[in-house]
C-alpha positions in Angstrom: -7.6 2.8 -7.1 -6.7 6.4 -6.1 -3.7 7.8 -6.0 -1.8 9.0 -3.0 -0.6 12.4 -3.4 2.3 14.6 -2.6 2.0 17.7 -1.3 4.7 20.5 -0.7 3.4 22.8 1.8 4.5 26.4 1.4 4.4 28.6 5.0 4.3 32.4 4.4 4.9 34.7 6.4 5.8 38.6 5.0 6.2 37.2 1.8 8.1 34.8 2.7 8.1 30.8 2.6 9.7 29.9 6.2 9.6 26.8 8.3 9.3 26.4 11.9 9.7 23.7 14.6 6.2 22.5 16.8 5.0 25.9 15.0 8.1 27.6 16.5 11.3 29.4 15.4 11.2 30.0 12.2 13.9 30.2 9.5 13.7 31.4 6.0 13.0 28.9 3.3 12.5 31.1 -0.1 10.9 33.2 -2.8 7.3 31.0 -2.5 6.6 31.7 -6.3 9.9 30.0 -7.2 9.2 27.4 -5.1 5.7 26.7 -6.3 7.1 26.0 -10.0 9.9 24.1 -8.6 7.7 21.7 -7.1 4.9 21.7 -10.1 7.9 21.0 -12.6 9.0 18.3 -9.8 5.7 16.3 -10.4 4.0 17.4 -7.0 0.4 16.5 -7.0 -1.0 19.5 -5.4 0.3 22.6 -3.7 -0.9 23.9 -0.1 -0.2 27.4 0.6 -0.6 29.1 4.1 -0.2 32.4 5.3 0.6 31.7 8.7 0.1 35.0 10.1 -3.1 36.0 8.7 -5.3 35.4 11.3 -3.0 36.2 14.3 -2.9 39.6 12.1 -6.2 39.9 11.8 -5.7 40.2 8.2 -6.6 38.2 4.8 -4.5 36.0 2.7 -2.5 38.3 0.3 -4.5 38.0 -2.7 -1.1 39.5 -5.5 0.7 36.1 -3.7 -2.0 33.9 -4.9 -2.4 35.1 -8.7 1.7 35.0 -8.7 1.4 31.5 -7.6 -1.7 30.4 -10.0 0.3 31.8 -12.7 3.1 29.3 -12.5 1.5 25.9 -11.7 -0.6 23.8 -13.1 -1.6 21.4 -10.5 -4.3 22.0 -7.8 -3.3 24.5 -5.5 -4.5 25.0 -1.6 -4.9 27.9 0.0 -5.4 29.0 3.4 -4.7 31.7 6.3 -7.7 34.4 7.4 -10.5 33.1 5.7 -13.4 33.5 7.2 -16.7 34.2 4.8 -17.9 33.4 1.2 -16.7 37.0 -0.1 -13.5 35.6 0.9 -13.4 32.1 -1.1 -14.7 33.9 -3.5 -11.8 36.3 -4.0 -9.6 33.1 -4.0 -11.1 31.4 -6.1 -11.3 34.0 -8.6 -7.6 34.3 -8.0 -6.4 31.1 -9.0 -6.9 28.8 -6.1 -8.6 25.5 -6.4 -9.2 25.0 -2.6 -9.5 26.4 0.2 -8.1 25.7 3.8 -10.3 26.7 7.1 -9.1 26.2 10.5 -9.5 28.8 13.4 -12.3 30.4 11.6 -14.1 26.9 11.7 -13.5 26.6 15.0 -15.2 29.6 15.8 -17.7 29.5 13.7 -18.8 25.8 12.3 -21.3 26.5 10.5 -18.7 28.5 8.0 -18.2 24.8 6.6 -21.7 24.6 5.6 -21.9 28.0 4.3 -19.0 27.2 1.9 -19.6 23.4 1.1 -23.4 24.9 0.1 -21.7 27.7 -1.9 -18.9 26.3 -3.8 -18.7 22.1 -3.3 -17.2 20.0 -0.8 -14.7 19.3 -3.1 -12.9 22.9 -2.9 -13.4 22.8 1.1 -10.2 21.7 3.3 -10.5 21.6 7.2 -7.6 22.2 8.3 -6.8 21.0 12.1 -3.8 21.4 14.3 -3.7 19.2 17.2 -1.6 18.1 20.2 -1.2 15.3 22.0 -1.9 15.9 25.9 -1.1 12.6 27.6 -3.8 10.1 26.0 -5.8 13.5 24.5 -5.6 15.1 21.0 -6.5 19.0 21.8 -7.2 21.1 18.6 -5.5 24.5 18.4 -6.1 27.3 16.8 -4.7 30.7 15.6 -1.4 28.8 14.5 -1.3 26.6 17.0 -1.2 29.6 19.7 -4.5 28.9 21.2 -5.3 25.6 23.1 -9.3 24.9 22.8 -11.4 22.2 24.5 -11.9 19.8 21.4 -11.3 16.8 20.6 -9.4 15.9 17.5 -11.0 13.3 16.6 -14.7 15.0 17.6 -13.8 17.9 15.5 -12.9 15.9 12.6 -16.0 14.2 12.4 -18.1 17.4 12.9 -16.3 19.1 10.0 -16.9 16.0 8.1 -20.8 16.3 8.5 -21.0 19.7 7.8 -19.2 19.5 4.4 -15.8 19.3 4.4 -13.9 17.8 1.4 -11.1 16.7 3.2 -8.9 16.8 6.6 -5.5 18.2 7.0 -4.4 17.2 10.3 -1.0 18.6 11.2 0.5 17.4 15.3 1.9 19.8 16.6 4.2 17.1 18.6 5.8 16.2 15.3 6.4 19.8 13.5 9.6 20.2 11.9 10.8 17.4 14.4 11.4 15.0 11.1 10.7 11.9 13.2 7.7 10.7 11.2 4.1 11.2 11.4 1.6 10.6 13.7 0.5 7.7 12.0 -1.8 6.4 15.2 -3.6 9.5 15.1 -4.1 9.3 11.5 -4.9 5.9 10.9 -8.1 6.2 13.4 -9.0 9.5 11.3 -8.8 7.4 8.5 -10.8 4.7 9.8 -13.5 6.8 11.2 -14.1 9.2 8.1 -15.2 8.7 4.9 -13.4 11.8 3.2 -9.7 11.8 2.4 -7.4 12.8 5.0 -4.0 14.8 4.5 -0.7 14.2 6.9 1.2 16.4 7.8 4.0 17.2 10.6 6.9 15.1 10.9 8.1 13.9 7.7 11.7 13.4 7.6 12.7 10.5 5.8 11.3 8.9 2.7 10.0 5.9 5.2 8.1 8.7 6.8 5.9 8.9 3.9 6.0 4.9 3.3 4.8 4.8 7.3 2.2 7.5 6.9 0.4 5.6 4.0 0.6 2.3 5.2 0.3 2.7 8.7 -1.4 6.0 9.3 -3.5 5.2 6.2 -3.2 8.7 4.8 -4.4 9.6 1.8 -2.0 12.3 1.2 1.0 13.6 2.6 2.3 17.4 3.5 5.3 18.5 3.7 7.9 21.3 3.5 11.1 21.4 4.8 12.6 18.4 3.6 11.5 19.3 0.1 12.9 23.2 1.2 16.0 22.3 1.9 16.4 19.9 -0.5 16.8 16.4 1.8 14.0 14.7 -0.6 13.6 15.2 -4.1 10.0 14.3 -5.1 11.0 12.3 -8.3 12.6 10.0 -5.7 10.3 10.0 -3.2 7.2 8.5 -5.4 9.7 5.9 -7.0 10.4 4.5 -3.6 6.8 4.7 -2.7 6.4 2.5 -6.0 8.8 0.1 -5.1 6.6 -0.4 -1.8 3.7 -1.1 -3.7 2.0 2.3 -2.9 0.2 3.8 -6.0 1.2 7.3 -6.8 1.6 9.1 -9.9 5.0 9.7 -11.7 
């Protein structure tokens, strides 16, 4: 049986980890280097980072961040924010990464996922998708959430699925930073309707958050950042409560 993982997710911004709320306001959270090997010495299963900026910039990830951050963990490491071609994964790669994470550059261009599923494996290839809730609809944004498009969550999903995609990171916008819990509807019918794993993310605020997300939502990993951040939820505690609820994780 596999393993549900935890994953700190790092936001950066002008070299900078910072957190937000619904993708908004957002406050300082740390030197992301530090808090890379913080959370690899923590027994975090993987690492996402995100340059949040990089495509509203117009810009790519910052390559120096990524080698800093390679450097000082050694569990598998996401990253994502202006990547948009193969020259770019490739550069990543090369730099320490272990995956990458697509999202508006996807939703411009699909075919990108085949292009880099062909190139490197499915297995190094993360859709990312941020969605909202519009009365019964799931709308996918893009460029940070900024931009409202015309798809369907749950469409897109599948799509990115066919094309090659690894795995899912779905992120509501209606729970960012609101620590309320996950959208664990929303996630439970990507789970049922995918074969590939899907990550959580948006909402976590409590330890029960993650218990919810896993049982109900059916995730098969969970994102997070500011409660790990700012210290409301130590990781070692987090998977031993998990274990006492009969969810498999590794300590």
């Amino acid at each position: 049986m596999l393993t549900k993982r935890i994953i700190p997710c790092l936001d950066i911004k002008n070299g900078r980890t910072v957190k937000g709320i619904n993708f908004v306001g957002l406050r300082d959270a740390g030197d992301p280097v530090e808090l890379a090997k913080k959370y690899a010495d923590e027994g975090a299963d993987e690492l996402v980072f995100l340059d949040i900026s990089a495509t509203l910039e117009g810009r790519n990830t910052t390559l120096e961040m990524v080698l800093k951050v390679a450097e000082q963990v050694n569990i598998p490491f996401t990253v994502g924010g202006g990547i948009s071609s193969i020259d770019d994964v490739d550069r990543l790669l090369k730099f320490g990464a272990d995956k990458i994470s697509i999202n508006s550059s996807a939703i411009k261009r699909p075919e990108l996922i085949n292009e880099l599923s062909n190139k490197f494996g499915s297995q190094c290839i993360v859709v990312a998708i941020d969605a909202k809730q519009i009365e019964e609809n799931w709308r996918v944004h893009l460029a940070g959430g900024s931009v409202a498009t015309d798809l369907d969550l749950f469409d897109w999903a599948k799509e990115a699925e066919q094309r090659g995609a690894g795995e899912i990171l779905f992120t509501s916008m209606n729970n960012d930073g609101t620590k309320e819990g996950f959208a664990n509807d929303a996630l439970a019918k990507l789970s049922e309707e995918l074969n590939i794993q899907i990550i959580a993310s948006g909402g976590a605020g409590s330890i029960q958050h993650f218990v919810d997300a896993f049982n109900i939502g059916k995730s098969d990993a969970a994102l997070a950042a500011s409660v790990f951040h700012f210290k409301e939820i130590a990781i070692q505690d987090l998977k031993k409560e998990l274990k006492n609820n009969n969810i498999e994780v590794r300590l």
